[in-house]
N, C-alpha and C positions, 0 to 999 in steps of 0.2 A: 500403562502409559506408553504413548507408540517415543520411539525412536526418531531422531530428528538431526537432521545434517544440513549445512552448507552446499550445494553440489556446483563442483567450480570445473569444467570440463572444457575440451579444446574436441571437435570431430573432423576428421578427414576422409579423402574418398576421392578417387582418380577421376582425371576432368572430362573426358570421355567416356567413363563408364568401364575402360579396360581393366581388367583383372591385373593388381599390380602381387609382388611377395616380396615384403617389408624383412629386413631381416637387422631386430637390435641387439646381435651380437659385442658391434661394433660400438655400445655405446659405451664412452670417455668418463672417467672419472665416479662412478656409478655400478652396483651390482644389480644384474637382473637373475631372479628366480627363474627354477624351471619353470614353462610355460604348461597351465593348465586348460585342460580341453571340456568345455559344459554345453552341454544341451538343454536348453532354454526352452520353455511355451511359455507367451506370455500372454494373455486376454487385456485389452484393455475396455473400457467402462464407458457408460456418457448418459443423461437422457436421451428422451425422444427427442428433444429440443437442440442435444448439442449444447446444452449449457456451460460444460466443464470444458471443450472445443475453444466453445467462444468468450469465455475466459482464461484461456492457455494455461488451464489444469489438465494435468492426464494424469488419471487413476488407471492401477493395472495391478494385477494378481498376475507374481511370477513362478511357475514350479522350474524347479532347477535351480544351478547355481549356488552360489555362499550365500546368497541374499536373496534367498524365495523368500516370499510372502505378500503383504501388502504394500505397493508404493503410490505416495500420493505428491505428485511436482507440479509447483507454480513459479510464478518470480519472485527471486527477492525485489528489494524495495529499492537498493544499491547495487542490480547490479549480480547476476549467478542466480540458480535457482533452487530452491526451500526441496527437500525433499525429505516427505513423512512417512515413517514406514508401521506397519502391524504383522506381527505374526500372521501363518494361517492356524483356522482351527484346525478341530478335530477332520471335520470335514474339508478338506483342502480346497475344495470350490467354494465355499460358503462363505461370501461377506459377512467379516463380522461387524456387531452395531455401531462399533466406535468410528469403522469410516463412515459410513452413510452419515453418523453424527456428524464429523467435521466437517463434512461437505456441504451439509445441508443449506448453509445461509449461501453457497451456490447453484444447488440442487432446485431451494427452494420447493424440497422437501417430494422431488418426484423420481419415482422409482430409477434405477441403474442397469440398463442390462449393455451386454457385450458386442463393441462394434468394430473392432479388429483384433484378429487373432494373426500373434506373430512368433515365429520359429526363428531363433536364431541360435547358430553353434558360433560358440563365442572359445578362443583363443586368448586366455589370459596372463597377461606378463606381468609382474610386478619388479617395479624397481626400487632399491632400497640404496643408502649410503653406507660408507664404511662399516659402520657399526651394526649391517641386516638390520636400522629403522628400514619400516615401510614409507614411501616416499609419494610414488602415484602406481597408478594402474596403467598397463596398455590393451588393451581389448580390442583385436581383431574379431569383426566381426560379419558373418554370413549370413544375412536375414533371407525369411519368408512369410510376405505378408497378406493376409486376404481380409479384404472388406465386408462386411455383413451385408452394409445397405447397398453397394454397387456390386457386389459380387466379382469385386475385379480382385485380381493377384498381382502381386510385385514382387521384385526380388533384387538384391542389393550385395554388396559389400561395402563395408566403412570401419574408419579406425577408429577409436574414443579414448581419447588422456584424461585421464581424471587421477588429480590431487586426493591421495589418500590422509595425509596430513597436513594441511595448504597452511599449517603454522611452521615445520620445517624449515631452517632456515636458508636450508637449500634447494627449497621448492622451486622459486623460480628457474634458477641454472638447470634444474631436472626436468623440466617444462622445455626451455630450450632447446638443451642436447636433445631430445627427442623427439621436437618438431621440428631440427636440423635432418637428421635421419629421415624423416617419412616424407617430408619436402623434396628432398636431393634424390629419393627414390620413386618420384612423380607424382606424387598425392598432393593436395590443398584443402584448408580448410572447409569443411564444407557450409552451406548456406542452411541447410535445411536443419529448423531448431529443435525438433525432435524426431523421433523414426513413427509417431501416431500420427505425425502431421503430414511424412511423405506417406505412409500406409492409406490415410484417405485421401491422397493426389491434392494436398495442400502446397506442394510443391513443385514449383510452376516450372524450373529449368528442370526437375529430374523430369517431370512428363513431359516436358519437348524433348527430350534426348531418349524417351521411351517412345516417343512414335504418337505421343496419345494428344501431344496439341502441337500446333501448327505456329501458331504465336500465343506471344501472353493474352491473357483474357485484357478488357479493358479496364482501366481504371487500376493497374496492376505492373509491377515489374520485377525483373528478378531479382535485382538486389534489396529492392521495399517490401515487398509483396504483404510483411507482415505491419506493414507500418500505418496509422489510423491516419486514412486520405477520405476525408468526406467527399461528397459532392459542389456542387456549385450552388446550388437553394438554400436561400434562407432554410428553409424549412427541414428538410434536410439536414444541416450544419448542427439546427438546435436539437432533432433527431437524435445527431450524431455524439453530440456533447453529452447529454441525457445518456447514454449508451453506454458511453466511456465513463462518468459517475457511478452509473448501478455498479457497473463492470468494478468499478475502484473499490465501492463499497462491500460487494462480496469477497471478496481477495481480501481485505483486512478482516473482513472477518472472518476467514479461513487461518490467515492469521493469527489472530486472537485465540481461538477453539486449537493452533496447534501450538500456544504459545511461545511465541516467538518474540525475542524483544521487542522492543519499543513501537508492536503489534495495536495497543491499547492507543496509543498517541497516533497510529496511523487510521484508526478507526473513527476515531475522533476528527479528523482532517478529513478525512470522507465524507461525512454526515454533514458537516458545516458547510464542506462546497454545493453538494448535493443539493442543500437544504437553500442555499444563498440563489445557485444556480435556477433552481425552480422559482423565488420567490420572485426575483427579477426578471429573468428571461422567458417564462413560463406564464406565470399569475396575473402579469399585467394583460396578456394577451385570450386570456378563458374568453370562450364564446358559449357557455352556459352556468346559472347560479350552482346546480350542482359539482360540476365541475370547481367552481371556485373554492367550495365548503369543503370537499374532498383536497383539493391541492395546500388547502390552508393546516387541514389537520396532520398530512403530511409533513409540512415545515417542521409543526410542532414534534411530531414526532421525532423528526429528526435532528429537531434541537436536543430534546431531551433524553435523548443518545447519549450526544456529541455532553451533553451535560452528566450523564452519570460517568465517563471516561476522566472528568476534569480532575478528579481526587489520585488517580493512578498519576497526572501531570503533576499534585502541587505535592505529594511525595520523593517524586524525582526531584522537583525544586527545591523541598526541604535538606533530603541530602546532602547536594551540592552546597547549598547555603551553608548547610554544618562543618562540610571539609572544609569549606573556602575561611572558615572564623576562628580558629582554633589557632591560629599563629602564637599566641602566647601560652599555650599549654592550660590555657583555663578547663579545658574538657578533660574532665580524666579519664582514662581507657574504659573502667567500669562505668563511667555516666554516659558514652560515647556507645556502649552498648548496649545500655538500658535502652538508651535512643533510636539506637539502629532497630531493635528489637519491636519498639513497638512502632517505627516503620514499616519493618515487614509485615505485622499483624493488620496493622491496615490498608496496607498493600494488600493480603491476602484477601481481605474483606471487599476492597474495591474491585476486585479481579473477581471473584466470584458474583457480586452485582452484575457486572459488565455480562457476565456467560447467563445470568440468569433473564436476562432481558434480550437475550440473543435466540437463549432458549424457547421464548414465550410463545403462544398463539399471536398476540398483537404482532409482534415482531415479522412473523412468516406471512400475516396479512397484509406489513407491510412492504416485504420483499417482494411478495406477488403482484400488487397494484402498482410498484413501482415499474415490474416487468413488463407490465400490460399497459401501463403510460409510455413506454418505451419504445411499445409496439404500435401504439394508437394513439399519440399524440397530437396528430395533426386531424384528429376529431374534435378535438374540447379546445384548440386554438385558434385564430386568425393572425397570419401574422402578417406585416407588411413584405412586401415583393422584392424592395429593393435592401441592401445589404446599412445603406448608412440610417435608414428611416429607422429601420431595426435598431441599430447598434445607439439610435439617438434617445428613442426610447428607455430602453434599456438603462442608460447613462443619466438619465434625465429622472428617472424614478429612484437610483439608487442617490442621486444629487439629493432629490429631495428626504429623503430617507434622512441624510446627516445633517442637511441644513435645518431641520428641525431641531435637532440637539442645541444648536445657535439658539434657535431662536427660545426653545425652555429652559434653557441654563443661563438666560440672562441674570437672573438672582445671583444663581451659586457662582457665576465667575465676579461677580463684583465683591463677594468674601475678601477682605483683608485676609494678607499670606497669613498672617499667625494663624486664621479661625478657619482658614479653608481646609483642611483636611479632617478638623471635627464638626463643620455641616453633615450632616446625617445623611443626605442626600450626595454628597461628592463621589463614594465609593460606588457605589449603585450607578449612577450618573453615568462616568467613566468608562466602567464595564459597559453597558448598555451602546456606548459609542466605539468601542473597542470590536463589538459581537458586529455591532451593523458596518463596519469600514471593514472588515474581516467578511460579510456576506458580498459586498459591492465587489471588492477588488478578488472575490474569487469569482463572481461570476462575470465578470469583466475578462480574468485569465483565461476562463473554459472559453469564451468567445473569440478570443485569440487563438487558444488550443485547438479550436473547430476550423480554424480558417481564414476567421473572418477579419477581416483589416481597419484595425481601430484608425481613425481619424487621429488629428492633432490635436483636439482639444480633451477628446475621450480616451488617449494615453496620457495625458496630464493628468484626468481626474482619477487614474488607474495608479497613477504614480501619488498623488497625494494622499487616496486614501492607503493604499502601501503605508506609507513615512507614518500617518497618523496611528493606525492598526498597531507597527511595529514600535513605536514613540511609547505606545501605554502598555507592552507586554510588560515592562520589567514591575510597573506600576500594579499591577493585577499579580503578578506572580509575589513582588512581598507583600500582595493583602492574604494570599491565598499561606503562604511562609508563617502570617504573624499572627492569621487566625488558628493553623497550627498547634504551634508552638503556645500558644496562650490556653489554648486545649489541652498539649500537653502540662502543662504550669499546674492546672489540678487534677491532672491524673500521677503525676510523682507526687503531688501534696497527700493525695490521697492514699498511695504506695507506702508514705513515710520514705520514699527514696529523696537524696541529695538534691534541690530545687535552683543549687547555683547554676550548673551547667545549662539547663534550660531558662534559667533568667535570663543570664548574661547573653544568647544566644536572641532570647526576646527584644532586652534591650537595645540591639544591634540592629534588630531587623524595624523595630520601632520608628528610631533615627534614621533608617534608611526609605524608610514609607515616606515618612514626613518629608526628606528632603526631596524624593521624585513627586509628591505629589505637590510640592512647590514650582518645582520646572513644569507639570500637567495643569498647575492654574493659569501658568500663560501660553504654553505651550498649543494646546489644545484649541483653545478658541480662536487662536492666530492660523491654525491648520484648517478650521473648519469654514473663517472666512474667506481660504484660500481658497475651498475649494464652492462655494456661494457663489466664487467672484467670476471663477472658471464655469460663466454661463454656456450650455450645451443647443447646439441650432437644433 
């Protein structure tokens, strides 16, 4: 099982490039360790493609240091970045199978070899509190980089803070005093977010201050450089959005494979915008039948993702439900546990689904056509030229989408409240307009995210189907609670374990179905004609 960390880090480096000597004798409040001197090689990784580049994954096998071995960093999801690590073998160059595995749903399953090789002697400080805890790290360091595919060399100096225990409660204040010091001795922050990024001249102020550009490239600058700036084309945009999907959806699943929290729920969220994204913005515009038949089996596909992650969501739900009901002590610690227990057991079981479909041939067939739609999109589409023709479209299919739900649910909304929630069709119904206000208003957001400038009427209908989407989660989360729990009701019967605690638990969640899906009998079709009425030019 690889090793897995937080990586919450601060880097600096003189703003001219001169050679500064940082000296944290003088740091306040705070003991620093001798400073330890390591010799580093580190190789890092990629396809031919540049696929883990253009995911802002870097893989790298390091020999030297306290922490040789395998490391694999992306981004968290909040915010700092995920870093997974592996021993090396026997053989200390030899990739072992478990990374090529995790990587794979962004590999996309093609081979890795080595495309900068980087030297650096690194100067380590460590700083601790009163009591010698370990607090962060200082790492002076003197890189030496050479590129495989340019054959160009670099060479650098930079400083790297890095929070060894960023639960400390004097983490912060050690963070501080120490970018007081390196600050006041001329260094700043630096720009550049990893050293594999400056190693292949992804870094656009260090190679002007190297001689090697002149100005920024276009479409480019130095404090963005890394930020997703489409173009001005239609076509382009929708490109560009597709891009940024795949891109989202590999990275949870890298996630997932390094199990990482609420990795399963973010994978989930991919699949559905993905899947929304294409139907809408994509589908409507195919300029051939094969093409349509291919993009249609995709949806599915990635609905039924996005469908096997939902049982890891309605366990989280169950949970919660459980802590939040127990105010009167009706749950006793041992039924409380029996509970939990077989939470986790099928938590386990969903979790292991999820990896096994991640695992599959289908799966890798579908990460590859999605690559190659990504790439050749604007073969199988016709779009229109202008930005609002587009976005009218667009808006006007996903319109139609909900206002059908109006129009077949005229039966089930005219239920008297007592018999409306045991129509046999109400729960089905609801989810079914839940999934599709959930596909519109995501792919409505990727169209915003790409650039493009929603009108007045198609932020409306962006914001209604919002309200509607979020109006029937709690609705869908105690069906998913109370089918559960009703589950569980004959698996303790059949236990011979104690059947009150999971009653009582049921009968709450019962009464609580009942009353939302009272508010969802008028609720719902008052949203739906909202948005009917919010006609699209």
């Amino acid at each position: 099982m690889p090793a897995h960390h937080l990586e919450i880090e601060r880097k600096y480096e003189s703003p001219d490039g001169a050679e500064l000597t940082i000296d944290f004798s003088s740091l306040k409040g705070f003991s620093i360790q001798s400073p330890v001197t390591e010799e580093m090689d580190a190789a890092y990784m990629d396809t031919a493609n540049r696929d883990l580049s253009s995911a802002r994954v870097a893989l790298r096998r390091r020999l030297g240091g306290y922490d040789e071995g395998w490391h694999i960093k992306f981004n968290g999801h909040n915010g700092g970045r995920h870093e997974v690590t592996f021993e090396l073998l026997k053989n200390r160059e030899k990739m072992p199978a478990a990374v090529e595995h995790i990587l794979q749903g962004v590999t996309a399953g093609q081979p890795l070899q080595e495309v900068v090789s980087l030297k650096t002697t690194r100067i380590r400080t460590v700083v601790t509190d009163g009591a010698q805890h370990q607090i962060l790290e200082i790492c002076d360091d003197t890189v030496q980089a050479f590129d495989f595919t340019t054959q160009v060399e670099r060479s650098w100096h930079e400083w790297e803070v890095e929070l060894i225990d960023p639960g400390h409660e004097k983490a912060d204040e050690a963070f501080s005093a120490v970018d007081a010091i390196i600050t006041e001795a001329g260094a700043q922050e630096s720009q550049s977010i990893a050293k594999i990024a400056r190693a292949m001249g992804q870094d656009v102020a260090f190679e002007q201050r190297r001689g090697a550009l002149t100005e920024a490239p276009e479409g480019t600058a130095e404090d963005d450089q890394h930020q997703w700036r489409p173009a001005q084309t239609v076509e382009y945009r929708v490109r560009s959005g597709l891009d940024h999907l795949v891109s989202d959806l590999a990275i949870s699943d890298l996630k997932v494979r390094a199990e990482i929290d609420d990795a399963t729920q973010q994978l989930r969220v991919s699949a559905r915008k993905l899947a929304g994204f294409i139907e809408l913005a994509v589908l409507p515009f195919v300029s051939d039948e094969q093409a349509e038949i291919e993009l249609n089996e995709v949806i599915t596909e990635l609905s039924e993702l996005a469908a096997d992650t939902a049982s890891v969501r309605e366990l989280v739900a169950v949970r919660r439900f459980m802590a939040g009901h127990n105010d009167y002590g009706v749950i006793s610690q041992s039924a409380e546990n029996e509970l939990e227990a077989m939470i986790q057991k099928d938590e386990e079981a969903s979790h292991r689904a999820v990896r096994r479909r991640l695992d599959s041939a289908e799966y890798l067939e579908l990460v590859l056509f999605l690559r190659s739609l990504v790439l050749h999109v604007q073969d199988h589409i016709e779009l229109p030229r202008e930005e609002k023709e587009f976005l009218s479209a667009v808006a006007q299919h996903g319109r139609s989408m909900l206002k059908m739900h109006l129009k077949d649910s005229k039966a089930l909304w005219k239920a008297k409240r007592a018999d409306f929630i045991d129509v046999p069709e109400c729960e089905n119904t609801l989810r079914m307009i839940a999934l599709d206000a959930k596909s519109v208003a995501y792919a409505l957001g990727t169209c915003r995210s790409a650039g493009l400038k929603l009108p007045k009427k198609i932020k409306r209908l962006a914001k209604l189907t919002d309200q509607l989407q979020e109006g029937l989660i709690e609705q869908r989360q105690l069906q998913e609670i109370h089918q559960w729990l009703d589950a569980a009701t004959r698996k303790v019967g059949r236990a011979g374990s104690d059947r009150l605690a999971v009653g009582y638990l049921l009968g709450i969640a019962e009464q609580k179905r009942y009353t939302v899906a009272y508010e969802a009998h008028s609720y719902v079709p008052e949203q739906l004609q909202k948005i009917k009425d919010n006609k699209i030019k």
